[in-house]
N, C-alpha and C positions, 0 to 999 in steps of 0.2 A: 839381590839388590841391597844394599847401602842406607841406610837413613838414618837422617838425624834426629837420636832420642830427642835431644831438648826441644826441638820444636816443634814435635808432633807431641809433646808433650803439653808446651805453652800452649799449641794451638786447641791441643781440646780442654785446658784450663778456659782460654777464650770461648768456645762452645758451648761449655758450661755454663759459665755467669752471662753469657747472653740469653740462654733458654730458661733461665732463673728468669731473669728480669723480665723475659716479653712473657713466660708464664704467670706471675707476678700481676705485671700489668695490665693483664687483660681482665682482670678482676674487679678493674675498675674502668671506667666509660671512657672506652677509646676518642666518639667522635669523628672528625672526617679530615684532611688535609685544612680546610680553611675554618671548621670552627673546632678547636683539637680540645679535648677532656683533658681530663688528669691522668689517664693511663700511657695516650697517643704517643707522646715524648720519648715513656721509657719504653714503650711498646719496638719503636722505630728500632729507639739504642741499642737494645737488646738483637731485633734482629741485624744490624749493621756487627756488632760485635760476632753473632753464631758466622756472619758471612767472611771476617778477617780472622776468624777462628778454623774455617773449614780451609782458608785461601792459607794459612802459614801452615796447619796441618799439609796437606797436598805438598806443600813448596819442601817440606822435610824428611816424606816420605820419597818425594825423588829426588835429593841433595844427595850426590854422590859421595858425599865424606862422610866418615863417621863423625863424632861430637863426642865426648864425655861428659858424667850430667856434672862431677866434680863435687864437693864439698859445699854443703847448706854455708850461705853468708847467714848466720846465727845472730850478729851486731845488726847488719840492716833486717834481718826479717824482726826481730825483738822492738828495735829502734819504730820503724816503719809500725809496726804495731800499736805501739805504745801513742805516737803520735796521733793517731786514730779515736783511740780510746780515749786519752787526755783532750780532745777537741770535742770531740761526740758530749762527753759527761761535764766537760767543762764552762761550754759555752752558755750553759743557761746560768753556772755558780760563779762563774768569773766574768765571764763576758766574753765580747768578742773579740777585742783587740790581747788579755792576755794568752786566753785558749790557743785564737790563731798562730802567737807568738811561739808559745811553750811546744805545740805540735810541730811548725815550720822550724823550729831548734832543732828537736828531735831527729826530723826526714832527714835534714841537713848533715847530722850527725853519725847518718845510718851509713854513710860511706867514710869508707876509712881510708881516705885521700882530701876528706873537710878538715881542717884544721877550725879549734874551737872559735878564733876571731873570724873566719870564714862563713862559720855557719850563724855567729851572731849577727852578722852586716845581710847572709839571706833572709833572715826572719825578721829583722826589722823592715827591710826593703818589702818581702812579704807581706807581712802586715801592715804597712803602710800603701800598697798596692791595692790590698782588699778590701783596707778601710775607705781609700776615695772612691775606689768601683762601686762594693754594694752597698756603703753606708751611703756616701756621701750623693754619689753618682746616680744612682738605682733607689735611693731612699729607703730601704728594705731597713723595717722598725726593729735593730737589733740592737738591744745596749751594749756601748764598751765596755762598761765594768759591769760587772753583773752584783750579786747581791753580797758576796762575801767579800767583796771589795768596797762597798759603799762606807764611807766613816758616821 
């Protein structure tokens, strides 16, 4: 029988980071369907993720063609990364609208089909999206500029 490496591959990538997370989250107070804790959410995600995890698994190991895994995208796994990093560490020293920026740059850049004015017009449109949803919209107390930005 036949299967396809990459996505019995992804799929127990997916497996993994859901059984992280609902093991994770059960660490903290689930609660119940109508009054949910702080666990219940990722508790859920996590198992939704093992189950689209175990569902692309199965769909790979009976795809009749083969696949090759092919050559690590090196730019977007770096790119992807970095953007990560520079939003996580950022967002409390710069704020949220340049963090959001500098990492929505980044992702944008991580494919090598973004040309540079391409991926500046997605990260403003990005961050301008996240600033009317969770600032503006959702009021969630997060400053724009954070503290290395203030004059």
């Amino acid at each position: 029988m036949r299967k396809s490496v990459r996505d019995v591959l992804a799929g127990l990538i997916f497996i993994a980071f859901g059984l992280t997370f609902a093991g994770i989250s059960i660490t903290y107070e689930l609660g119940t369907a109508l009054r949910m804790g702080p666990g219940y959410f990722p508790f859920v995600l996590g198992l939704l993720l093992v189950l689209l995890g175990l569902a692309i698994t199965v769909a790979g190991l009976l795809k009749a063609e083969t696949q090759e895994i092919g050559s690590i995208p090196w730019r977007g796994l770096l790119l992807l990364t970095a953007a990560v990093i520079v939003f996580g560490l950022g967002v409390k020293r710069l704020g949220l609208a340049p963090s959001l920026f500098i990492a929505a740059f980044l992702a944008a850049l991580s494919s090598v089909r973004t040309s540079l004015f391409a991926a500046m017009i997605m990260a403003i449109g990005l961050t301008t999206l996240c600033i009317v949803i969770f600032v503006l919209g959702l009021g969630m107390p997060v400053p724009l500029l954070g503290p290395w930005l203030r004059f």
